[in-house]
Backbone bond lengths (Angstrom), bond angles and torsions (degrees), N, CA, C in turn:
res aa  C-N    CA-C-N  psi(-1)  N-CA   C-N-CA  omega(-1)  CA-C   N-CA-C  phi
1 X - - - 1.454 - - 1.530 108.23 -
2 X 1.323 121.76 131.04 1.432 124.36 172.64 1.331 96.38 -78.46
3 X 1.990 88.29 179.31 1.516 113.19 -159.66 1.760 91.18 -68.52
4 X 1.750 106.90 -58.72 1.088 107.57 176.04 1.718 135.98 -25.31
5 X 1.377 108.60 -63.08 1.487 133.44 157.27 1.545 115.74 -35.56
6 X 1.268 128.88 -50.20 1.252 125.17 -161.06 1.915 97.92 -97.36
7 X 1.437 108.98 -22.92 1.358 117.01 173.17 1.332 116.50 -70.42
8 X 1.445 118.55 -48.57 1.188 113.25 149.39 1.572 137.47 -48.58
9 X 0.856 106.89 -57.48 1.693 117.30 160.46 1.390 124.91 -13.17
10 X 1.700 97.09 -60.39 1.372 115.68 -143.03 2.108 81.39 -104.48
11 X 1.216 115.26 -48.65 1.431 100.20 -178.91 1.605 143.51 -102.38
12 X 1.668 77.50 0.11 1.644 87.94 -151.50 1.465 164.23 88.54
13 X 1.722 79.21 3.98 1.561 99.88 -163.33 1.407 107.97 -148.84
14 X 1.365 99.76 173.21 1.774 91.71 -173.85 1.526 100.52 -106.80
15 X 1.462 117.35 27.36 1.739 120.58 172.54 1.606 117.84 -49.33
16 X 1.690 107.32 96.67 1.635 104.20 -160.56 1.637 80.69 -130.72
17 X 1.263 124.12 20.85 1.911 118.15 -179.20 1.187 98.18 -54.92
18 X 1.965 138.11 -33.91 1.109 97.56 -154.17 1.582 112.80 -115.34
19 X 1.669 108.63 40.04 1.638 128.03 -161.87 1.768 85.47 -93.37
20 X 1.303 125.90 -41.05 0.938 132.00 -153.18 1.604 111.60 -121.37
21 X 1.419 148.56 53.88 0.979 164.62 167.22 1.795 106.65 -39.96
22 X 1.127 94.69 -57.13 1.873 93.40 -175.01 1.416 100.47 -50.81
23 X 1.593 130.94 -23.64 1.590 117.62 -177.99 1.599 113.28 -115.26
24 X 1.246 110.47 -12.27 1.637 111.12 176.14 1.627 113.15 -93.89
25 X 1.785 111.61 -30.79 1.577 104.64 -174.17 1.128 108.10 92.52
26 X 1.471 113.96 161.27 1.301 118.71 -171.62 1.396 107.79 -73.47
27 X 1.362 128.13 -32.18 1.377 120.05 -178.27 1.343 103.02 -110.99
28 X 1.728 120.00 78.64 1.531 104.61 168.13 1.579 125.64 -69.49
29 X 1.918 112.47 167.70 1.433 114.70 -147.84 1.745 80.35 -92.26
30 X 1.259 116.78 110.87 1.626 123.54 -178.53 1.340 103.94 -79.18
31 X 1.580 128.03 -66.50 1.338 118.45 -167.31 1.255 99.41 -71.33
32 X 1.943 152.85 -35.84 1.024 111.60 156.17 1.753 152.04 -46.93
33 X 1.405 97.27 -16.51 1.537 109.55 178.23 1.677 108.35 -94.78
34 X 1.473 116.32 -11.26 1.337 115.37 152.06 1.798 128.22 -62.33
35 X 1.312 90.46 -39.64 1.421 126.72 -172.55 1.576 106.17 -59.38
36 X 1.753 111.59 -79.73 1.350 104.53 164.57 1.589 118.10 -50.83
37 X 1.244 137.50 -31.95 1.447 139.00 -177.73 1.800 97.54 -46.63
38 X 1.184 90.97 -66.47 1.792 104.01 -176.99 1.257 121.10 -43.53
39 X 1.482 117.70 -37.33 1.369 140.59 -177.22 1.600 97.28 -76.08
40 X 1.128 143.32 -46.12 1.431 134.90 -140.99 1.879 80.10 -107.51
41 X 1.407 115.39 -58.42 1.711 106.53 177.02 1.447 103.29 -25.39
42 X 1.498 120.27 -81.29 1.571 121.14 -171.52 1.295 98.66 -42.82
43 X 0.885 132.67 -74.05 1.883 119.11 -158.37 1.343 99.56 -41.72
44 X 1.455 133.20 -43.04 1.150 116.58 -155.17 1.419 109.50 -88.81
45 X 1.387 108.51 -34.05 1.508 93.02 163.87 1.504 138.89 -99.62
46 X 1.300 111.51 -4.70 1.591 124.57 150.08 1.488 141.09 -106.89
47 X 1.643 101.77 -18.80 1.482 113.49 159.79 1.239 115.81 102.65
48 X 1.825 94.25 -0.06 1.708 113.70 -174.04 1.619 95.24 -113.79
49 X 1.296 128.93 111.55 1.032 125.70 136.99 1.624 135.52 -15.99
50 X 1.442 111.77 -54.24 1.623 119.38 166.90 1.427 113.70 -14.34
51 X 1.476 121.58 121.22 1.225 116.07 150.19 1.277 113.44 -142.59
52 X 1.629 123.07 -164.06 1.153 116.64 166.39 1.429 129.56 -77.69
53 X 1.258 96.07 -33.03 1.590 88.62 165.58 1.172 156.86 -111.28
54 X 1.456 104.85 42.13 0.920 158.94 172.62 1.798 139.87 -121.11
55 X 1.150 108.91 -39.06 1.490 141.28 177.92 1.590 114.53 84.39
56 X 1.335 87.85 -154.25 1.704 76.60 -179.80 1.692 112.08 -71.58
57 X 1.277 105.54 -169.87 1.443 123.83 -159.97 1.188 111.82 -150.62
58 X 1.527 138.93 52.57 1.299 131.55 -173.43 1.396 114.19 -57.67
59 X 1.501 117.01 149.53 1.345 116.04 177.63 1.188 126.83 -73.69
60 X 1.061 145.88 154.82 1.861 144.45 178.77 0.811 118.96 -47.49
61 X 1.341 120.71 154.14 1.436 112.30 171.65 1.608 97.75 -167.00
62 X 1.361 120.16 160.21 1.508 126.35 -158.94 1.453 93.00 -87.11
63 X 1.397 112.81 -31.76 1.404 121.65 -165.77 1.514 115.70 -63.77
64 X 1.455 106.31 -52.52 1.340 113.83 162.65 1.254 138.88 -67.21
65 X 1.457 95.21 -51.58 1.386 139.79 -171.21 1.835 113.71 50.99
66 X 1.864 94.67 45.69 1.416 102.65 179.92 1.541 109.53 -72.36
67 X 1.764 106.21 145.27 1.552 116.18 -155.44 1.797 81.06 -141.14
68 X 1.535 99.00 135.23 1.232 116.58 -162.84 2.597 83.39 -106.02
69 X 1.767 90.85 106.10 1.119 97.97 168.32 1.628 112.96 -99.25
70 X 1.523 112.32 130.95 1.598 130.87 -177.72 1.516 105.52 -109.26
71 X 1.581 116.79 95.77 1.416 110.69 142.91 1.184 114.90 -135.33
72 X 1.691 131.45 -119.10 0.913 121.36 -150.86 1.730 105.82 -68.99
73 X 1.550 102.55 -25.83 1.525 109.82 164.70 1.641 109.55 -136.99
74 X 1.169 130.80 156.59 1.201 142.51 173.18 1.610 128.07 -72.57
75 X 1.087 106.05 129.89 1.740 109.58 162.97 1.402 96.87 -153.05
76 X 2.143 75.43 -177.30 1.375 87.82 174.76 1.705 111.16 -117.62
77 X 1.393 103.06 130.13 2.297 96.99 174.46 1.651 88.60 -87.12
78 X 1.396 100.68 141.88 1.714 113.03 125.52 1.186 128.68 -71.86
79 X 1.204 121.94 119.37 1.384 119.72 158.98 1.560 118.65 104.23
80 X 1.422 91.87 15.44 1.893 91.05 -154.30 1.599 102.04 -81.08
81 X 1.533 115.39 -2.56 1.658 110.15 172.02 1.554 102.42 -115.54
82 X 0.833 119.64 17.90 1.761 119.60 -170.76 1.255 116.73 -31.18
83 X 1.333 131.40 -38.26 1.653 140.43 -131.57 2.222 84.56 -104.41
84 X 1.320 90.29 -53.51 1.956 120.32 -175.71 1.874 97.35 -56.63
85 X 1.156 117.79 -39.63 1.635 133.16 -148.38 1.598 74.94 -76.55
86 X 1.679 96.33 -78.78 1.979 106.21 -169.39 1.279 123.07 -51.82
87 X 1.418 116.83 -13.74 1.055 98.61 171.47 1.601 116.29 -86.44
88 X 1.142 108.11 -30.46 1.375 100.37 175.18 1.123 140.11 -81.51
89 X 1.468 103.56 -0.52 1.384 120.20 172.91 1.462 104.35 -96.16
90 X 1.306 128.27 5.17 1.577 134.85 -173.25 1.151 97.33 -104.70
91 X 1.333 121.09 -10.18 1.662 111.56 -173.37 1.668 111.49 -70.08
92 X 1.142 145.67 170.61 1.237 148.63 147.13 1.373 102.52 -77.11
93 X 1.526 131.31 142.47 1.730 129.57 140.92 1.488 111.04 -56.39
94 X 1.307 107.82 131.61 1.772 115.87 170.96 1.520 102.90 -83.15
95 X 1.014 122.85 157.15 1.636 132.67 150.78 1.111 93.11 -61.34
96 X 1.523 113.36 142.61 1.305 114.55 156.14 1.759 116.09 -121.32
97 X 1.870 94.42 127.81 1.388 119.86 -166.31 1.581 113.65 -81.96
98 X 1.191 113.48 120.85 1.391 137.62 -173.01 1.472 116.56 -86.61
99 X 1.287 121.61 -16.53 1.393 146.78 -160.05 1.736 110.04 52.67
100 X 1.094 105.37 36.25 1.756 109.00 164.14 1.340 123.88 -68.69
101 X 1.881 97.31 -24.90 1.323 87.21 -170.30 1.915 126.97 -118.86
């Protein structure tokens, strides 16, 4: 049984902050790594990000282009990729060539 496996097992969670010290620090951010945990569970089993600890999670949209920011506390910006968003929405779709023809 891995570390993972038996960590799960035993807590329920994927709490592995303290496998890796050289990148979390002596005082890793726990209820944030609970926090995203909670966040990524829902997506995976409802597809909604939303949780509680976190709040809601509206989905994207070009219109808004609301971006769900995670640090020491959560929100949401409008607009915070705007420049990244338009451009890629400025692109044309290419055909894509198979050499069939």
């Amino acid at each position: 049984m891995t570390k993972l496996e038996r960590n799960l097992e035993r807590r329920g969670d994927c709490d592995t902050l303290d496998s890796a010290p050289e990148l979390v620090g002596d005082a890793p951010p726990r209820s944030l790594a609970r926090a995203v945990h909670q966040a990524w569970t829902s997506f995976a089993r409802d597809g909604d990000p939303s949780c509680e600890a976190l709040g809601q999670w509206p989905p994207f949209s070009p219109d808004t282009g609301a971006t769900k920011v995670i640090d020491v506390t959560a929100s949401i910006e409008d607009s915070r990729h705007a420049p990244l968003v338009s451009m890629w929405h400025a692109r044309e779709p290419q055909p894509i060539n198979h050499g069939t023809g």
